[in-house]
C-alpha positions in Angstrom: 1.2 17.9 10.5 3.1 18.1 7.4 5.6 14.7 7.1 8.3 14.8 4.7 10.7 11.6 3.8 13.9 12.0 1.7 13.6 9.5 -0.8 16.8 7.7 -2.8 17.5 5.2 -5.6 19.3 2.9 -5.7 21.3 -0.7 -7.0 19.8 -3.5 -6.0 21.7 -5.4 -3.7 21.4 -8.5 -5.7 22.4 -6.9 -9.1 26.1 -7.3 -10.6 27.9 -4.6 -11.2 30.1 -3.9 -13.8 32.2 -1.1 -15.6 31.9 0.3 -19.0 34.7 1.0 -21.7 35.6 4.5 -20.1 35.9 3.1 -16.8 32.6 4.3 -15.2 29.2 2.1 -13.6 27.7 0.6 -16.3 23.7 0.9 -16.3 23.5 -1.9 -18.9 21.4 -4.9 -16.5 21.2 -2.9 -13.5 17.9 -2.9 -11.9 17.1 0.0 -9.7 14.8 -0.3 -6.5 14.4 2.4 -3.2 16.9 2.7 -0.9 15.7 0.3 1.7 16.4 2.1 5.1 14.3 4.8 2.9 11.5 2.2 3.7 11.6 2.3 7.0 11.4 6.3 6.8 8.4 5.6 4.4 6.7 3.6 6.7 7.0 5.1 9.7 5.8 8.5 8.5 2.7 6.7 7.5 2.2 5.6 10.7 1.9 8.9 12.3 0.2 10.1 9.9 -2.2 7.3 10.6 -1.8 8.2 14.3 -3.8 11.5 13.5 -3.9 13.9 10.5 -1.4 14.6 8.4 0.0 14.8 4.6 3.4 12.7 3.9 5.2 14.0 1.3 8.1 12.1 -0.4 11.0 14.1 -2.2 14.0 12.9 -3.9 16.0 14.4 -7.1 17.8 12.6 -9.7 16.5 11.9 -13.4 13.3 10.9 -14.3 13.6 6.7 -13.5 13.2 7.9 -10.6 9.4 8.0 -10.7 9.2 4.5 -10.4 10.8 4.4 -6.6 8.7 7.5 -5.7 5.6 5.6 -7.0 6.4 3.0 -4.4 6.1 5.1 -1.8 2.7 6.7 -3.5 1.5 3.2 -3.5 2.4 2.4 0.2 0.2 5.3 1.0 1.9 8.5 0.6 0.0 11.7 -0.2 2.7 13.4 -3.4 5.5 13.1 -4.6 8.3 15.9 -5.6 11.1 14.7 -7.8 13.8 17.4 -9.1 15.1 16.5 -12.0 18.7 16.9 -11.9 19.6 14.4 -15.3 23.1 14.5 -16.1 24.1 16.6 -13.0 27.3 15.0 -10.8 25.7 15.6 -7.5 27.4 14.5 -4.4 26.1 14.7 -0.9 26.3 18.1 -0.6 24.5 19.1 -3.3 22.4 16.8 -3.1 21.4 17.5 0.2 21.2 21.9 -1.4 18.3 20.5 -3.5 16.6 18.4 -1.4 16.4 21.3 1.3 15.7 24.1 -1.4 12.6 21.7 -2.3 11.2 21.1 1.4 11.5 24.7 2.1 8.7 25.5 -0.8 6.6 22.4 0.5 6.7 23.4 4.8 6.9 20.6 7.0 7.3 19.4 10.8 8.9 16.3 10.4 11.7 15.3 7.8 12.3 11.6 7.9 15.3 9.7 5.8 17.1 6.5 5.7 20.3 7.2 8.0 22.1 5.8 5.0 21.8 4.9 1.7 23.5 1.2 0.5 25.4 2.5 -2.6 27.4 5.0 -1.4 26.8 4.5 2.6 27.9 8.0 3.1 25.1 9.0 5.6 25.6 12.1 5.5 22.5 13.5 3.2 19.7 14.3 6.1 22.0 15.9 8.4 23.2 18.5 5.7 19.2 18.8 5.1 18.8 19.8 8.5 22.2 21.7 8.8 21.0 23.8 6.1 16.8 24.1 7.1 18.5 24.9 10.6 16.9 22.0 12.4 17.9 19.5 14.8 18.9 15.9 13.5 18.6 12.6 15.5 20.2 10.1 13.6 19.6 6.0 13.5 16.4 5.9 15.7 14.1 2.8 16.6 11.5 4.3 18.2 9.8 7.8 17.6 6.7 9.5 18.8 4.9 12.7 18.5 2.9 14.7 20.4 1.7 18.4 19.4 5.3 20.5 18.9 7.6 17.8 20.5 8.9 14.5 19.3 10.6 11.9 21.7 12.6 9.5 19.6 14.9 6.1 21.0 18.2 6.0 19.5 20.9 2.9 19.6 24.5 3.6 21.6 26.7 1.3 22.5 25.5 -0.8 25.6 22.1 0.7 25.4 19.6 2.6 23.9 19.0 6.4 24.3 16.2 8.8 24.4 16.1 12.3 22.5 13.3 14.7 23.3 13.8 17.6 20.5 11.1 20.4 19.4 9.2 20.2 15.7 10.1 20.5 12.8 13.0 18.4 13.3 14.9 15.9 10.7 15.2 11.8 11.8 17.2 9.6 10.5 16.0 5.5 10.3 17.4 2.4 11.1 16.4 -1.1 10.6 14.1 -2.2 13.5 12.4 0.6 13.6 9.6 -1.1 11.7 8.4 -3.5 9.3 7.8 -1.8 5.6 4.3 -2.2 4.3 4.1 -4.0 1.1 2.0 -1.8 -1.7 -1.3 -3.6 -2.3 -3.0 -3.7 -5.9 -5.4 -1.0 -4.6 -2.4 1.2 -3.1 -0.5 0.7 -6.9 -3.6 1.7 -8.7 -4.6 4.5 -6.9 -1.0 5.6 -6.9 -0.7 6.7 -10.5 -3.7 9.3 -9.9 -1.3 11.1 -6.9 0.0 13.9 -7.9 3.8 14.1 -8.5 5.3 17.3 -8.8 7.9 17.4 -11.1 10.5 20.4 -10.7 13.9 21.5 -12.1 16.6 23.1 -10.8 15.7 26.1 -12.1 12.5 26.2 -10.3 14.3 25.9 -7.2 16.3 28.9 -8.1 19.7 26.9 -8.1 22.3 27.2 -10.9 25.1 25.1 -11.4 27.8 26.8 -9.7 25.5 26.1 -6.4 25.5 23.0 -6.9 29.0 22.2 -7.7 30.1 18.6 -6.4 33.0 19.1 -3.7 33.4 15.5 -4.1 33.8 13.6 -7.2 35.1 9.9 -7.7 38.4 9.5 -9.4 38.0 5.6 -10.7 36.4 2.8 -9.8 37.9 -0.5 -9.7 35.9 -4.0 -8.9 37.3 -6.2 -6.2 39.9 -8.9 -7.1 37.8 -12.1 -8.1 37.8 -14.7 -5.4 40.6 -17.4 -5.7 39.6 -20.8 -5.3 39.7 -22.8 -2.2 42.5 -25.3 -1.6 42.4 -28.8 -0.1 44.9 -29.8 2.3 45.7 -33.6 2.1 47.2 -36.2 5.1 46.4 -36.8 8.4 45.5 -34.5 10.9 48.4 -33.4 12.1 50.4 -33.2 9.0 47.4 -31.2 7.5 47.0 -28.8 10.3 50.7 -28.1 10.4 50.6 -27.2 7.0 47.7 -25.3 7.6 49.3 -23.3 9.9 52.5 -22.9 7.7 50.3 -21.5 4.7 48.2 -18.8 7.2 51.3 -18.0 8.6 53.6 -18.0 4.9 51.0 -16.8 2.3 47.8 -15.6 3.8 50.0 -13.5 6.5 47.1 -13.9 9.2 49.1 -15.2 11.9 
């Protein structure tokens, strides 16, 4: 059974972000960690591996900083690693999702696993374009996900309940948190991970040119939010304060 997870990326939650001279995200500070509903995908295609045989594979493109999320994943207990080096390319989700599929395709698989979203851009749209474009089903945001031979039964959130999706291998699922609890790489897992092989590939060994992988969407500007005003204290009794309470939601905050 060949497991594939679609790996991202991204800002740490906890890092500030600011913007450069021309306008753009500034890099200067920012630390960069894996997408963390990637985890989940990470760790629950090492489960079923662990469930029986298997290879997980973990693939992800951007430039070559990179590495250091995909080594994560090596050290959690994946088998390789494939990173496509697209440095300096302005990617967006759909060709981001081109290259990621272009790259599965030459490594076969059964089950594609991904975070159903990723927390900088929160598009979630990257593993169903994957399977759009392998022509496989997609069942997105699942807690819950078994396999057996050819045929996977995953449980999916709705609203008021949960729901259960039986769909035919290879197939493409999306994560969610509570689906599971990430492992935390142990020493032996970190050293072991830099002797796993990691595939490096460009664009050209995929085959893909530029033009293929034009960006249909491309940000304009980016603008940080307005800087939180302070708080204000409302003086007098009770009543005289909660009148004028009132009168400032109702005058200046325009909430009631």
């Amino acid at each position: 059974m060949k497991y594939v997870v679609l790996l991202k990326q991204v800002y740490d939650t906890e890092t500030k972000i600011t913007l450069d001279a021309n306008g753009t995200i500034s890099n200067s500070g920012i630390t960069l960690i894996m997408n963390p509903y990637d985890e989940y995908a990470v760790e629950e295609a090492l489960r079923l591996k662990e469930k029986g045989e298997g290879e997980v594979t973990v693939v992800s493109a951007g430039g070559q900083q990179v590495q250091d999320a995909l080594r994560q994943a090596l050290a959690m207990g994946a088998d390789k690693a494939v990173l496509v080096d697209s440095e300096g390319a302005d990617l967006d989700e759909y060709a981001t999702a081109i290259i990621l599929a272009k790259a599965i395709e030459n490594i076969g698989f059964d089950v594609i696993l991904g975070g159903f979203r990723a927390i900088d851009d929160g598009s979630a749209q990257v593993a169903g374009r994957v399977a759009e474009i392998l022509k496989v089903p997609v069942v997105n945001v699942i807690t819950k996900l078994e396999v057996e031979g050819s045929q996977a039964t995953a449980t999916r959130e709705i609203e008021g309940g949960s729901e259960v999706v039986e769909v035919s291998l290879p197939a493409v699922f999306t994560a969610q948190k509570g689906l599971n609890e990430p492992r935390y790489p142990s020493m032996k897992g970190i050293m072991k991970a830099k002797k796993k092989p990691m595939d490096k590939k460009t664009l050209a060994d995929l085959g893909l040119d530029n033009d293929q992988i034009a960006a249909r969407v491309k940000p304009i500007s980016f603008s940080l939010p307005e800087a939180r005003k302070a708080g204000r204290v409302i003086p007098g009794e009770p009543g005289q304060a909660a009148a004028e309470l009132a009168k400032l939601l109702r005058e200046e905050a325009k909430v009631i």
